[in-house]
C-alpha positions in Angstrom: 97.9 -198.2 18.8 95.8 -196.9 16.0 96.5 -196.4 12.3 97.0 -193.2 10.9 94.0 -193.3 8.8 91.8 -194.3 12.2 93.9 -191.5 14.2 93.1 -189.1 11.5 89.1 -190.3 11.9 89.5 -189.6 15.1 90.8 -186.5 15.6 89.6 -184.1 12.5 87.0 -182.1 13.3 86.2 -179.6 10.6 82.9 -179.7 8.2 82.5 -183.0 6.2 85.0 -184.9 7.9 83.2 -188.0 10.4 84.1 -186.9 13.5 83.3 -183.4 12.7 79.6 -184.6 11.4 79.4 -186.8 14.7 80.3 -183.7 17.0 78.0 -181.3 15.3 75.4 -183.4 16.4 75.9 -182.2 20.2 75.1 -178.4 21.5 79.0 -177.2 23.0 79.7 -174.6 25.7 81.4 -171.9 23.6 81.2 -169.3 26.1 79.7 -168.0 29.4 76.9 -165.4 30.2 79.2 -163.8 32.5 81.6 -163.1 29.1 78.4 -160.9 27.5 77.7 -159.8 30.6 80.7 -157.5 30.4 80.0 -156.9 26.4 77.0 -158.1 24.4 79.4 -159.6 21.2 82.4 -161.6 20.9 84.0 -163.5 18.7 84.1 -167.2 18.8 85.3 -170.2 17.1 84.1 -174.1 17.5 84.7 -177.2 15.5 87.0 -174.8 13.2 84.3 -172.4 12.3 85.2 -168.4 13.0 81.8 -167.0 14.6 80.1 -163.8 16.3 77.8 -164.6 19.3 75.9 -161.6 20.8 73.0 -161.0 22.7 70.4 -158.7 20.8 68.6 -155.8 22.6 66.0 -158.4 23.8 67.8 -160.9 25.3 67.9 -163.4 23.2 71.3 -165.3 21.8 72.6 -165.3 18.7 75.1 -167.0 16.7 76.3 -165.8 13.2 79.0 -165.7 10.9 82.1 -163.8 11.7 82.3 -161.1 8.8 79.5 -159.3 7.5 78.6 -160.0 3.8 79.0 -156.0 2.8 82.6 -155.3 3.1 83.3 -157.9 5.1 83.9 -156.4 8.3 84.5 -158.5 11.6 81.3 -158.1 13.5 83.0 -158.5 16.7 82.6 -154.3 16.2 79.3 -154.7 15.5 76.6 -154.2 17.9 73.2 -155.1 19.1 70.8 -153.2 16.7 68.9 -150.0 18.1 65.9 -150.4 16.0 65.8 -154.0 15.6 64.8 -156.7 18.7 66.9 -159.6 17.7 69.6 -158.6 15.3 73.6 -157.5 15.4 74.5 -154.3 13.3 77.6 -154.2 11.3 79.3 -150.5 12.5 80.3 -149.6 9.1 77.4 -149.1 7.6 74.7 -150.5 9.3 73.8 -153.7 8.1 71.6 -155.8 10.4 71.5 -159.6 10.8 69.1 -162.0 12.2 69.6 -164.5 14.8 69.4 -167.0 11.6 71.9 -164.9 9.8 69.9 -163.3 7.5 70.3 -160.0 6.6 67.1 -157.6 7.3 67.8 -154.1 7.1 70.2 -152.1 5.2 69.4 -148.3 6.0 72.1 -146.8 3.4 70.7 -148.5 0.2 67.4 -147.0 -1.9 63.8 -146.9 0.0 62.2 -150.0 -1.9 65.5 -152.1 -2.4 65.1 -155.8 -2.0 68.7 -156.6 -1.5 69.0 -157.8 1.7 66.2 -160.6 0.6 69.8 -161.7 -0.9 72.1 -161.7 1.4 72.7 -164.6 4.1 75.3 -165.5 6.5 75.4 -168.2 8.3 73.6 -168.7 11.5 73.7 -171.2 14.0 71.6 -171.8 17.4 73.1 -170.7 20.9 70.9 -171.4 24.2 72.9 -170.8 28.0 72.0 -173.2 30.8 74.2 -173.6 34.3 75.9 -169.8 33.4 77.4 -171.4 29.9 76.4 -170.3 26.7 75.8 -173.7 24.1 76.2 -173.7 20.4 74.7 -176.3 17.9 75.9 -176.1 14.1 74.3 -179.5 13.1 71.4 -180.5 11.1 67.8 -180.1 11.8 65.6 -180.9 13.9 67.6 -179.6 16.6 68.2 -181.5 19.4 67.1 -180.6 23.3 70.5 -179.3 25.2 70.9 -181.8 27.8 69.8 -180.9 31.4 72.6 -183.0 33.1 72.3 -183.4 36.9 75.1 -181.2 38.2 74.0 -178.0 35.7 70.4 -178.2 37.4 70.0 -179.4 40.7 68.6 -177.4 43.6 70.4 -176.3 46.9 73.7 -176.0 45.0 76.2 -173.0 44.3 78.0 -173.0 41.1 81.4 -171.5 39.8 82.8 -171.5 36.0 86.6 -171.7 34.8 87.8 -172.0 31.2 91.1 -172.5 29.5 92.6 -172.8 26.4 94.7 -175.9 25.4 96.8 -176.1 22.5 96.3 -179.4 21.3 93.5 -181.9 19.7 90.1 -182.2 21.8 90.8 -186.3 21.9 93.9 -186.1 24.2 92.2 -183.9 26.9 88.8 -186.4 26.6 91.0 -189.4 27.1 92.5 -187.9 30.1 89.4 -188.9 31.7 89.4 -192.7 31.1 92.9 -192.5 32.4 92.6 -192.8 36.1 96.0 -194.0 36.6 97.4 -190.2 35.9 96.2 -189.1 39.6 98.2 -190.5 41.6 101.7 -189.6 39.6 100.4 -186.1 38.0 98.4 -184.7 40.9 100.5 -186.8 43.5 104.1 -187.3 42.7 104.2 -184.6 40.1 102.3 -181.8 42.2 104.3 -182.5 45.2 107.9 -182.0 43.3 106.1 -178.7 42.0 104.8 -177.7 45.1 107.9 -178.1 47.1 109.8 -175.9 44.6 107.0 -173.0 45.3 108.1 -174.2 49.2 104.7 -174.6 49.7 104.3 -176.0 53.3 102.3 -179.4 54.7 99.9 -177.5 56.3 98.7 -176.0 53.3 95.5 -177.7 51.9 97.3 -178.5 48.6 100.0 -180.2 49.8 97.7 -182.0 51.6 95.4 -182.8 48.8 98.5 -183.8 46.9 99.9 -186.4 49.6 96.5 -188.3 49.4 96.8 -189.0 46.2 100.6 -190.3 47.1 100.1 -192.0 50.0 96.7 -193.5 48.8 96.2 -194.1 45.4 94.3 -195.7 43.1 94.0 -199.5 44.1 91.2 -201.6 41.8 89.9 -199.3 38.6 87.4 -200.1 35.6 84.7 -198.9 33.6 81.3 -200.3 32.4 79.6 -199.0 30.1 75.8 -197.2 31.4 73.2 -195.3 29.3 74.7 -192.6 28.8 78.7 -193.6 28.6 80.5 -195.0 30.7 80.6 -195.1 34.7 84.7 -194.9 36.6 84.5 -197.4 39.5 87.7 -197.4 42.1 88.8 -197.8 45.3 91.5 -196.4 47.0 94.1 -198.0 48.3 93.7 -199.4 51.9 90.0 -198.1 51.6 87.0 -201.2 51.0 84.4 -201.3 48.4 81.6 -199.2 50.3 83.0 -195.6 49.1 81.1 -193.9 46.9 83.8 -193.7 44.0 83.4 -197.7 43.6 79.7 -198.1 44.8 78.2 -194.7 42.7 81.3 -194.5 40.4 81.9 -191.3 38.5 80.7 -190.7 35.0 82.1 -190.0 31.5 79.7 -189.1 29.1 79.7 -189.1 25.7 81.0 -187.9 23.3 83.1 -185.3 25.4 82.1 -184.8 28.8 83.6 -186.3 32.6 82.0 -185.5 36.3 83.9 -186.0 39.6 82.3 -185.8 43.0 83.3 -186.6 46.6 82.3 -185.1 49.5 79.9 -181.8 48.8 81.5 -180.6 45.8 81.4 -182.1 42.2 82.8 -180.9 38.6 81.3 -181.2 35.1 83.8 -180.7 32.5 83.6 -180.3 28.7 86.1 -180.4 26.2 85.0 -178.1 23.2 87.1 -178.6 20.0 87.9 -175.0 18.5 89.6 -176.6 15.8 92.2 -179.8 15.4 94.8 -178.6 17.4 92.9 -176.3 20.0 90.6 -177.6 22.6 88.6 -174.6 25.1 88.4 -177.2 28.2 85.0 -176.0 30.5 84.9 -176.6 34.4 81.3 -176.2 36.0 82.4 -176.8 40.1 80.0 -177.1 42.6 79.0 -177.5 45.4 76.1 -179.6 47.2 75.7 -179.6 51.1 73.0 -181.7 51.8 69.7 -181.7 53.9 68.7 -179.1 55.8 72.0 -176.5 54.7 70.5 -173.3 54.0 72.8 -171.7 51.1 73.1 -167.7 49.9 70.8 -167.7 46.8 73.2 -167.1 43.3 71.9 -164.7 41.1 75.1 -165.2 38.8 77.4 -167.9 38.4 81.0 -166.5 38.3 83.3 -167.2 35.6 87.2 -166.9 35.7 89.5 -168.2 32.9 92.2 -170.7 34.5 95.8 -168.6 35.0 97.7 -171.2 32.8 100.8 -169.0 32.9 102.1 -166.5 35.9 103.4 -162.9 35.3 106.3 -163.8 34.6 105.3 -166.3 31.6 105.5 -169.7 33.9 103.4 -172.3 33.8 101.7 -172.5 37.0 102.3 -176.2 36.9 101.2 -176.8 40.4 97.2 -176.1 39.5 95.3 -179.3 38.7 93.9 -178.1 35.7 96.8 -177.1 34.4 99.0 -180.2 35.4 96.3 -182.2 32.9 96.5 -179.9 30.3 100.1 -179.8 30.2 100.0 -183.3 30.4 97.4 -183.2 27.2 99.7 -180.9 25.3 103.2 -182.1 25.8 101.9 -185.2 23.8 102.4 -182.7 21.1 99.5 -180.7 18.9 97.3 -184.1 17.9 99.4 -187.2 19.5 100.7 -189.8 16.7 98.5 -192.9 18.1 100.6 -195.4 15.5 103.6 -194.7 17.8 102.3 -195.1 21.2 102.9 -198.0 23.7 99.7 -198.7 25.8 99.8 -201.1 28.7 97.2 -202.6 30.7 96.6 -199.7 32.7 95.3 -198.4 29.2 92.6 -200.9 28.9 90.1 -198.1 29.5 91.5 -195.6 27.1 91.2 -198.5 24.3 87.4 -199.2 25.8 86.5 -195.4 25.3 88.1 -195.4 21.6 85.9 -198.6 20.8 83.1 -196.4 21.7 84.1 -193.6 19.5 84.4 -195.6 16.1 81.2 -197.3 17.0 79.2 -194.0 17.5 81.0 -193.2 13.7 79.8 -195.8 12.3 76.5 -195.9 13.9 76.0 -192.1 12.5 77.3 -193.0 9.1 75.1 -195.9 8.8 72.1 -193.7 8.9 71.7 -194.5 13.1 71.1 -191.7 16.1 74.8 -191.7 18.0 73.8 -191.8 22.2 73.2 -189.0 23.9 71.0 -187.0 21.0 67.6 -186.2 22.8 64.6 -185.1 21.3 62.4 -185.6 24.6 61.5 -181.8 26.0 62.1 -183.8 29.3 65.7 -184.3 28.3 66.2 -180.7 28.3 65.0 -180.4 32.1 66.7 -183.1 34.4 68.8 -186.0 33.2 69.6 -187.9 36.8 73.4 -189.4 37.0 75.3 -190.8 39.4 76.3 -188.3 41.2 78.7 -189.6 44.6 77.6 -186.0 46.6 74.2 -187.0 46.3 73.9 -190.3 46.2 76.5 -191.5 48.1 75.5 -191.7 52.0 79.6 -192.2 53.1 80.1 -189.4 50.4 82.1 -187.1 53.1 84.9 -189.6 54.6 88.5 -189.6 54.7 88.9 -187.2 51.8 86.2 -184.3 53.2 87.1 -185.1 57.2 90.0 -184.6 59.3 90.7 -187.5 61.8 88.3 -185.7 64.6 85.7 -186.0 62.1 85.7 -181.9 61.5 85.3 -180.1 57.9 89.0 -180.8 56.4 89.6 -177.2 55.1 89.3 -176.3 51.4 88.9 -180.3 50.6 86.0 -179.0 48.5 87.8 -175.9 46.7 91.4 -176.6 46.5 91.1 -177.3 43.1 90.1 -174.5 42.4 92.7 -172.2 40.1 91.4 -168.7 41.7 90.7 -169.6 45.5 90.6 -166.0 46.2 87.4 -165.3 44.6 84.0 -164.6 47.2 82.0 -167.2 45.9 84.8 -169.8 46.9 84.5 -168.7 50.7 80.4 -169.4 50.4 80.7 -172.6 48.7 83.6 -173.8 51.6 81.1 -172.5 54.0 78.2 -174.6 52.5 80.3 -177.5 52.1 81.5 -177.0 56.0 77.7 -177.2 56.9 76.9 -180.1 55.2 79.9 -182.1 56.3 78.8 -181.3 60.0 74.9 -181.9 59.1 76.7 -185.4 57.9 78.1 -186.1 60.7 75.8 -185.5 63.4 72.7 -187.3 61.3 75.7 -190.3 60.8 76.3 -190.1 64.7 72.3 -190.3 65.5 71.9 -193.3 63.4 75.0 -194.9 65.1 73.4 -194.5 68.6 69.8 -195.3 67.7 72.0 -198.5 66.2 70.7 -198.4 62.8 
């Protein structure tokens, strides 16, 4: 357990505070392109800060305050300026801003005036890679946004969710380290939740959801790498030549986790609106392989996670939702002086370590991991990856037992199955597990 005055370091992320200095050193998604796509401002809010983002008649991003400093209108109404390249106008009476938040027009005062050259609000920097839109509201000189593995690799199809979770960004992050939760909350859990919906055993979530029961999580640790720290693990029954022991999945710091089996991989980001909101990102994909020919993307669709059904029910059965209702029942930000960890915990306490470390590292003047200022950084950043660099990646989990595609074990879970793009990504993945198999069966008979 932690002390309050270490739980309190922790978990407060607002201006000033350490952990709010430490996480305004990193860009966070705060939105996807899809989301302007439909209307060129929004209003957003990160690390407890009340913001406009917009895209100006250009193109470009930008990332102001949230009122305008005239009479204070919420520039959410505002709009991108007519006569201007790179600038949002207030509606009321025309006041422009700059991607840097400066004001530089206001068309209602005197020819001549200078008194826009005194007006500022604030402006932060917005870039989108992979579909999401990134914010950084640190200091200067600002850092490259990371070009992880799974946000730019070739060959790949892409597909965005988002939810909000009421409760602190730490509980969703430690989650992650947690890799005893699968088999009772997607396993045991999901199955009770499932059978109330009378979901049958045919379906491909019931079957998911008995894997995780009838094999779980045997051997499980973490060592640290690079970049954070790598998930290693077999499964029950299984040996040690599966990809999620061998590759291992990572968790990188300070608040990001990628799965992978099979064809299909997530990246996930936790993005602290404030101390007791967290906007959790899912980036799914998925890779096929050599010689899989996939529809080209021009847009990577977006969907926010249906945490409640019509009828104001938590749809309890959807993986995402099972963790965040796992994250938030622990309460708005969890007392750690109270808790009880066991040995199962170890990794938890491991990733905590971590945390204070970066903290102190920052405070003493030090670069916390993961801040790159190498242009490279910003174009490829390799990772283990099990769908790529795993050559066993499609096995018991991807194949039925005649060795054929197992149905949806690359979508299902997914919160809107119904979407298009879903169908081409299971029919990429369907490609690649039979481009597997047969290049697996050629080797076998050539006796390599």
């Amino acid at each position: 357990m932690l002390t309050a005055e270490q739980n309190e370091r922790l978990t407060q992320t607002s201006a000033g505070t350490p952990m709010g200095n430490l996480l305004r050193q990193y860009w966070h998604p705060i939105a996807a392109t899809a989301q302007l796509a439909k209307n060129p401002v929004m209003s957003v809010r990160v690390l407890g800060e009340d913001l406009t983002l917009f895209r100006a008649r250009n193109g470009t991003l930008g990332l102001v305050g949230k009122r305008c400093a005239h009479r204070l209108v919420d520039l959410k109404y505002g709009f991108p300026s007519p006569h201007h390249d790179d600038a949002i106008v207030c509606p009321y009476h025309g006041w422009a801003y700059s991607r840097t938040g400066k004001c530089i027009d206001q068309p209602m005062e005197p020819e001549g005036s200078t008194f826009k050259d005194k007006v500022q609000i604030d402006g932060y920097h917005a870039r989108e890679l992979a579909g999401m839109i990134f914010a950084y509201l640190g200091p200067s000189p600002v850092p490259e946004l990371p070009a992880w593995e799974p946000m730019v690799m070739a060959d790949t199809l892409r597909y965005i969710e988002y939810g909000t979770v009421p409760c602190n960004w730490v509980q969703l992050q430690e989650n992650s380290p947690d890799r005893k939760h699968t088999q009772w909350l997607h396993g045991h859990f999901s199955k009770w939740t499932l059978n109330r919906r009378g979901v049958g055993e045919d379906d491909p979530q019931y079957q998911s959801t008995m894997r995780f029961v009838d094999f779980p999580t045997d051997e499980f640790f973490m060592e640290p790498f690079e970049y954070g720290h790598i998930r290693r693990n077999t499964i029950k029954g299984s040996d040690k030549n599966e990809g999620s022991y061998t590759v291992g999945t990572p968790l990188i710091f300070p608040n990001m986790n990628i799965t992978a089996s099979g064809a299909r991989f997530t990246m996930i980001w936790r993005t602290p609106v404030d101390d007791v909101t967290t906007m959790s990102w899912f980036l799914y994909g998925v890779y096929p392989g050599e010689g899989v020919e996939i529809p080209l993307q021009k847009a990577i669709e977006t969907v926010e996670i249906p945490t409640y059904d019509k009828d104001g029910n938590l749809n309890d059965h959807l993986t995402a939702v099972q963790d965040h209702i796992a994250c938030f029942a622990q309460g708005a930000i969890l007392d750690r002086t109270k808790e009880r960890l066991g040995a199962t915990d170890h990794d938890i306490i491991v990733w905590r370590k971590t945390v204070m470390e970066q903290l102190a590292l920052l405070e003493a003047g030090g670069t916390p991991m993961n801040i790159f200022h190498d242009p490279e950084m910003g174009k490829f950043i390799k990772v283990p990856l099990i769908c790529k660099d795993d050559p066993n990646r499609f096995g018991a989990w991807s194949l039925t037992a005649d060795r054929k595609y197992q149905k949806r074990s690359a979508t299902v879970n997914y919160s809107v199955p119904e979407l298009p793009i879903v169908d081409e990504m299971e029919a990429a993945a369907e490609k690649g597990a039979a481009a597997w198999t047969k290049r697996r069966l050629a080797e076998y008979e050539a006796g390599e």
